[in-house]
LOKE-570210 format. One line per field, with one value per residue (C-alpha): x, y, z; residue in three letters; residue number from 1. Coordinates in Angstrom, 1 decimal. Layout:
N
px	[X:...] .
py	[Y:...] .
pz	[Z:...] .
type	[ALA:...] .
seq	[NUM:...] .
//
This chain:
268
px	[-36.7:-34.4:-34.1:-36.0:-38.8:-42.0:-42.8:-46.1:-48.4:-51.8:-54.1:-51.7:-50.3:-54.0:-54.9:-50.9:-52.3:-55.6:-54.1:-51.3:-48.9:-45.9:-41.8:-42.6:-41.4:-37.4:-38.1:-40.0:-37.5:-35.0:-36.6:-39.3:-36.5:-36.9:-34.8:-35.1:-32.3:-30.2:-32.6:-36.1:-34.5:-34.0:-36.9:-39.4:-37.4:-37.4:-41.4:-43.9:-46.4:-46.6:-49.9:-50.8:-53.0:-53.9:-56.8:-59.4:-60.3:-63.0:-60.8:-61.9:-59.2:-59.0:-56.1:-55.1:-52.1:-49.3:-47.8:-45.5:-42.7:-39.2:-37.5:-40.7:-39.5:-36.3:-34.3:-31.8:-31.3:-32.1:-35.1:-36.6:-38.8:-39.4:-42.2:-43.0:-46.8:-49.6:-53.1:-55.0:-58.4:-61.5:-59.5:-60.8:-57.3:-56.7:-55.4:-54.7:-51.1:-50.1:-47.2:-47.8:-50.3:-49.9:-49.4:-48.6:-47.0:-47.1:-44.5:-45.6:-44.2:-46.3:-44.0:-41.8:-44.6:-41.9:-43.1:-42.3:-44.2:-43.0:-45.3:-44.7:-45.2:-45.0:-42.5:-43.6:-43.5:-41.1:-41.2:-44.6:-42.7:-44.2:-41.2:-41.8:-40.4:-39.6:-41.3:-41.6:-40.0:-40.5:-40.7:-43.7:-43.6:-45.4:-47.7:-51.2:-50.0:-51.4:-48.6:-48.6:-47.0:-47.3:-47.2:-47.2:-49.8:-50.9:-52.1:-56.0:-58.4:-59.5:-63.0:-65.5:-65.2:-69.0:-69.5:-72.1:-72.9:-74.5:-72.5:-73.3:-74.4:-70.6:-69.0:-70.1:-68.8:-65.6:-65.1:-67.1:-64.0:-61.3:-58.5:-56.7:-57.6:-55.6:-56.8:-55.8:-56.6:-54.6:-54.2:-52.6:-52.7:-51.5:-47.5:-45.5:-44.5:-42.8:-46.1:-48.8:-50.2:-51.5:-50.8:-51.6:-52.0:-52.1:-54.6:-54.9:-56.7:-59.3:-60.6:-64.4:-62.4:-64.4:-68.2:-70.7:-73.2:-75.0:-75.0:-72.9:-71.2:-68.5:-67.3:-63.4:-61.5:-58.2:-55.5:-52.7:-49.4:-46.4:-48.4:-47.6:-51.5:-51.2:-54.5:-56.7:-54.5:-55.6:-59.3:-59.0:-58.7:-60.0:-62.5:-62.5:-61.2:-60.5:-60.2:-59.1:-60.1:-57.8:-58.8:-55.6:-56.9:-58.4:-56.5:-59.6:-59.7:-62.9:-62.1:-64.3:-64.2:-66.3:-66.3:-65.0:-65.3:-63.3:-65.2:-63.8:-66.7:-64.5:-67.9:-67.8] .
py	[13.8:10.6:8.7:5.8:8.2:8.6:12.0:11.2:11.1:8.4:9.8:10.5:6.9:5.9:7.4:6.2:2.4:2.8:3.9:1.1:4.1:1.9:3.1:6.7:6.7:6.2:9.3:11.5:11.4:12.9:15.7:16.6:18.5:20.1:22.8:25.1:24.3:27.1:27.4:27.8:30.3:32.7:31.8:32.4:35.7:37.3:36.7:39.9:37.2:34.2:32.2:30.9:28.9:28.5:28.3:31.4:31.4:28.7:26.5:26.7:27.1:29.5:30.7:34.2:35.7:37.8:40.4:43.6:45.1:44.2:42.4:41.4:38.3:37.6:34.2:34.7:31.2:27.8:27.3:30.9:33.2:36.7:38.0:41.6:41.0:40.3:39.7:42.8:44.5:42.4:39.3:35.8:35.1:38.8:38.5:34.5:33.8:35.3:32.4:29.2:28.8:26.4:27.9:26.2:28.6:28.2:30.1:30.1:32.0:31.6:33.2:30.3:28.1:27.0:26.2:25.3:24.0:25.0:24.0:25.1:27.4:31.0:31.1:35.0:38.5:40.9:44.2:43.9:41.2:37.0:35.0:31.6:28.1:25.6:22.1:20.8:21.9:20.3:21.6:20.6:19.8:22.8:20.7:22.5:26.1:28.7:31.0:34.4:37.4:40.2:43.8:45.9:47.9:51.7:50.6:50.9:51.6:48.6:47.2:46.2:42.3:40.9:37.8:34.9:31.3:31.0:31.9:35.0:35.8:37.4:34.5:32.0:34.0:33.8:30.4:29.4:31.4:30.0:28.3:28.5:27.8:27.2:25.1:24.8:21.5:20.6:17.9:17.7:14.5:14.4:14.8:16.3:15.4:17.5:16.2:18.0:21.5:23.0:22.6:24.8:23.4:24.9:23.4:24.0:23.1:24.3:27.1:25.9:22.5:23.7:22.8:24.4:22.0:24.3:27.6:25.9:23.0:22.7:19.2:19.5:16.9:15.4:15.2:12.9:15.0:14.2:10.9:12.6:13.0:15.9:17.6:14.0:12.6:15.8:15.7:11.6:12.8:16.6:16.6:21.1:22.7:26.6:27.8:30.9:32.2:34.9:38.0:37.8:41.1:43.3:41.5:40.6:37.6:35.2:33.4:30.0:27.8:24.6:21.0:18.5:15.0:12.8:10.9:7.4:6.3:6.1:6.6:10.1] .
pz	[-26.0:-25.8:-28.6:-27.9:-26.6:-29.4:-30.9:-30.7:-28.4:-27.9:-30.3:-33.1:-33.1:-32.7:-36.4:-37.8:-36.9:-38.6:-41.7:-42.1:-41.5:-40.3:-39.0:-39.1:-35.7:-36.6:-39.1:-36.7:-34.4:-36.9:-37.6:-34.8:-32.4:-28.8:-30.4:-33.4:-36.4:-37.3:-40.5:-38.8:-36.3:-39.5:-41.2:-38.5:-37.3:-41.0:-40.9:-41.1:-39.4:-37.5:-37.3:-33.4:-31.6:-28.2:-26.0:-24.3:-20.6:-21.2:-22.8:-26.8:-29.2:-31.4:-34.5:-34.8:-36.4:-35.1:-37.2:-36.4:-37.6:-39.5:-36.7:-34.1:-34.1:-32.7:-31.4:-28.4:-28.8:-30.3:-27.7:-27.6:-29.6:-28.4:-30.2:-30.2:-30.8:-29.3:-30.2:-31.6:-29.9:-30.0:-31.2:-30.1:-28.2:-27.0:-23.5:-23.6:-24.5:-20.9:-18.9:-19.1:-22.6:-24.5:-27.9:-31.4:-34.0:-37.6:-39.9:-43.4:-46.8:-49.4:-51.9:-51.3:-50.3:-47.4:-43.5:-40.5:-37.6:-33.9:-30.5:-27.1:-24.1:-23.1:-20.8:-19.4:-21.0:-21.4:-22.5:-24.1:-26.1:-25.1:-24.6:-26.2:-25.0:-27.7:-26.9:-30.4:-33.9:-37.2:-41.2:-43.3:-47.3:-49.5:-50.2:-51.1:-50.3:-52.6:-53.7:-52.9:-52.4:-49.9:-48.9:-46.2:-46.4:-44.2:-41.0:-40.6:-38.0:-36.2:-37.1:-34.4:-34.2:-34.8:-32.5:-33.3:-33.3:-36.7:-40.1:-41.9:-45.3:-45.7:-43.7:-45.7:-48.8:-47.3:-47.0:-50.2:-51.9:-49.8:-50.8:-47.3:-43.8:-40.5:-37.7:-34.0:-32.0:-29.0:-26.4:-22.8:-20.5:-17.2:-17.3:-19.2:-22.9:-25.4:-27.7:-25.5:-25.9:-29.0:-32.7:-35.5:-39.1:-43.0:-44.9:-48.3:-51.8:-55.0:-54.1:-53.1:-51.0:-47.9:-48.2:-46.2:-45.5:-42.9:-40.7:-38.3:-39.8:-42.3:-44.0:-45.2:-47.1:-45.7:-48.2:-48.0:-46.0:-44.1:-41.9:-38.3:-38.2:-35.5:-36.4:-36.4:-33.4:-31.7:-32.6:-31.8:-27.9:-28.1:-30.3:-30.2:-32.4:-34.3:-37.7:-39.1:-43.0:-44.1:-47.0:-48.2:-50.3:-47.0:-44.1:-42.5:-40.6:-39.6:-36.6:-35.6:-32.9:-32.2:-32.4:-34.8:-35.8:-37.9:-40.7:-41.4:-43.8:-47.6:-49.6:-47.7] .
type	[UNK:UNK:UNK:UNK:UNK:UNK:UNK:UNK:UNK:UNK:UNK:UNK:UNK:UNK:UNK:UNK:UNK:UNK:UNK:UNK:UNK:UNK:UNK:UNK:UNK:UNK:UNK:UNK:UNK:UNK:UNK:UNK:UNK:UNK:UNK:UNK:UNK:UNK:UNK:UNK:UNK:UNK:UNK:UNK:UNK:UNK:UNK:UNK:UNK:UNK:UNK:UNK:UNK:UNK:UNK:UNK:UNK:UNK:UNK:UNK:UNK:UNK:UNK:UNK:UNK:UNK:UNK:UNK:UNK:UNK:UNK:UNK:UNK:UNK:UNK:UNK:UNK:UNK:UNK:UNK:UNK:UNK:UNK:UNK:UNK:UNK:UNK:UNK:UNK:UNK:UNK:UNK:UNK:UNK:UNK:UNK:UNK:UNK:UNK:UNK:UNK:UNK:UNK:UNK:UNK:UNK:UNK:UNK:UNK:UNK:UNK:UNK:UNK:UNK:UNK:UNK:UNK:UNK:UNK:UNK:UNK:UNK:UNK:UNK:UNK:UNK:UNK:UNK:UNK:UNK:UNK:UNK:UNK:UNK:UNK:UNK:UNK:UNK:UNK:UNK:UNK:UNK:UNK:UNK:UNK:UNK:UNK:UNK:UNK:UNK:UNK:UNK:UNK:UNK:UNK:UNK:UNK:UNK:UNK:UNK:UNK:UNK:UNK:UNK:UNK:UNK:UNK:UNK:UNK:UNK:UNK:UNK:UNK:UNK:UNK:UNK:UNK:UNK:UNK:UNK:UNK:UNK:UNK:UNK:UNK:UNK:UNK:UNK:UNK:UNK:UNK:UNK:UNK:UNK:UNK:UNK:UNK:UNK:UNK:UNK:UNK:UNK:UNK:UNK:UNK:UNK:UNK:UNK:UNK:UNK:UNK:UNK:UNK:UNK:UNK:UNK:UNK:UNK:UNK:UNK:UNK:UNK:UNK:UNK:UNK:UNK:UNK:UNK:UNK:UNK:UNK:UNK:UNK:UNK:UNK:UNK:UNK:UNK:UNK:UNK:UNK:UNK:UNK:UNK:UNK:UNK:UNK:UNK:UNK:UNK:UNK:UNK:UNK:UNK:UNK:UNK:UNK:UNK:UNK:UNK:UNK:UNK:UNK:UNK:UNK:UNK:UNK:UNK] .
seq	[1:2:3:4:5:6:7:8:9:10:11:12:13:14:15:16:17:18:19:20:21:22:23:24:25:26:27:28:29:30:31:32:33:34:35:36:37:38:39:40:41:42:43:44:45:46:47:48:49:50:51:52:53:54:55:56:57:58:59:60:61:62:63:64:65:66:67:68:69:70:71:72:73:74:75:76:77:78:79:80:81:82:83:84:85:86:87:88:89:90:91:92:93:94:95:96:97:98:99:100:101:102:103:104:105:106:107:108:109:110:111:112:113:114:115:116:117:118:119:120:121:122:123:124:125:126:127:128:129:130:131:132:133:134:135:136:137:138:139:140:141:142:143:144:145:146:147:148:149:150:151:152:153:154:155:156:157:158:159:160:161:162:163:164:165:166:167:168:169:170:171:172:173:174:175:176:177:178:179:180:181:182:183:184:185:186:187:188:189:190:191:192:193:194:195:196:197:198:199:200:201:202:203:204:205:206:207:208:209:210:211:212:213:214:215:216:217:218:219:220:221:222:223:224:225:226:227:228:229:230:231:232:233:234:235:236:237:238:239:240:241:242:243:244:245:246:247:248:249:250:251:252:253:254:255:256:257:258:259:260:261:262:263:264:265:266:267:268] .
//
């Protein structure tokens, strides 16, 4: 990305304008990189998990999370991940981050409550491991991460996933009693432009911040964050979009995928 060239693409300096966000650009272009800094190359190789996003054969996004051993994650060099992981059995993404996906990669600590955002493509496979292509790399503040800390724990058999349209009795317990979500939206014009592809996003708050206001529809609150507006700039062109709710106390994960809409109304 030259200098004069915007880290942003359409829809994210659509929702900038509408909120008076003014000369993030100059900023943006500091630290959004077509490279990963010496510092998020160790960070995201000394994960145990990395949360992704990316797309299923019919085109809905979806977040999952990789996870594997001491070392899964490696960086031959300042544009690369190998990651030794791939989607598990029955997972909403299992099979999809083949070459050429667009993927969006979140590493997150919540001991530390450090992260750091990286977006790009799978450049092929090797040796079971997906050999990610840097496109976009840039940290985020810790802004509304729970802290936490982890272990590993004995590996269990996998559960059968349960699929459905409508949320379930246990489902809805879940989110009532989260404090966490991630959410994958993405965008791709014609061209290329180190902005496209899919993003993954923390969001955080008070346990209870996610309202369920039916079986099939959610209403989240926006907080205030770094002003990129990824996630909205996304949704302002794609309006599809994935969630993932974490038991950070079983490891279970409850995947969604569906459509979002941005609501501008204040009194809301």
């Amino acid at each position: 990305m030259s200098q004069s060239e915007s880290p942003f693409h359409p829809g994210e300096r659509q929702v900038q304008a509408r909120l008076g966000v003014r000369d993030i650009e100059d900023w943006a272009r500091k630290v959004v990189r077509p490279y990963l800094p010496e510092q998020h190359r160790a960070f995201h190789t000394a994960l145990p998990f990395l949360v992704a996003a990316a797309r299923d054969a019919r085109g809905r996004p979806w977040v999952t999370l990789l996870t594997g051993p001491d070392g899964f994650v490696t960086s031959p060099d300042p544009r690369t991940l190998m990651i030794g992981a791939q989607p598990v059995l029955g997972d909403a993404l299992e099979g999809s981050l083949g070459a050429g996906a667009d993927v969006g990669i979140l590493g997150i600590e919540p001991a530390t409550r450090r992260r750091n955002r990286v977006n790009g493509r799978v450049a092929g496979n090797a040796a079971g491991a997906i050999v990610f292509a840097v496109g976009q790399s840039f940290g985020n503040c810790p802004q509304h991460i729970t802290e936490r800390s982890w272990h590993l724990a004995q590996a269990a058999p996998l559960a059968d996933a349960r699929h459905g349209n409508r949320l379930r009795k246990s489902a809805r317990r879940q989110i009532e009693e989260a404090d966490t979500f991630f959410i994958a939206t993405g965008h791709r014009a014609r061209g290329e432009h180190e902005s496209f592809g899919m993003d993954v996003s923390h969001r955080g708050g008070p346990r209870g911040f996610v309202e369920i206001e039916d079986d099939a529809t959610l209403l989240v609150p926006d907080y205030a964050g770094n002003n990129h507006f990824n996630t909205l700039g996304n949704l302002e062109l794609d309006p599809r979009a994935g969630l993932l709710f974490v038991d950070f106390a079983s490891g279970g994960v409850l995947q969604l995928s569906g459509r979002a809409e941005v609501v501008w109304d204040p009194a809301v």
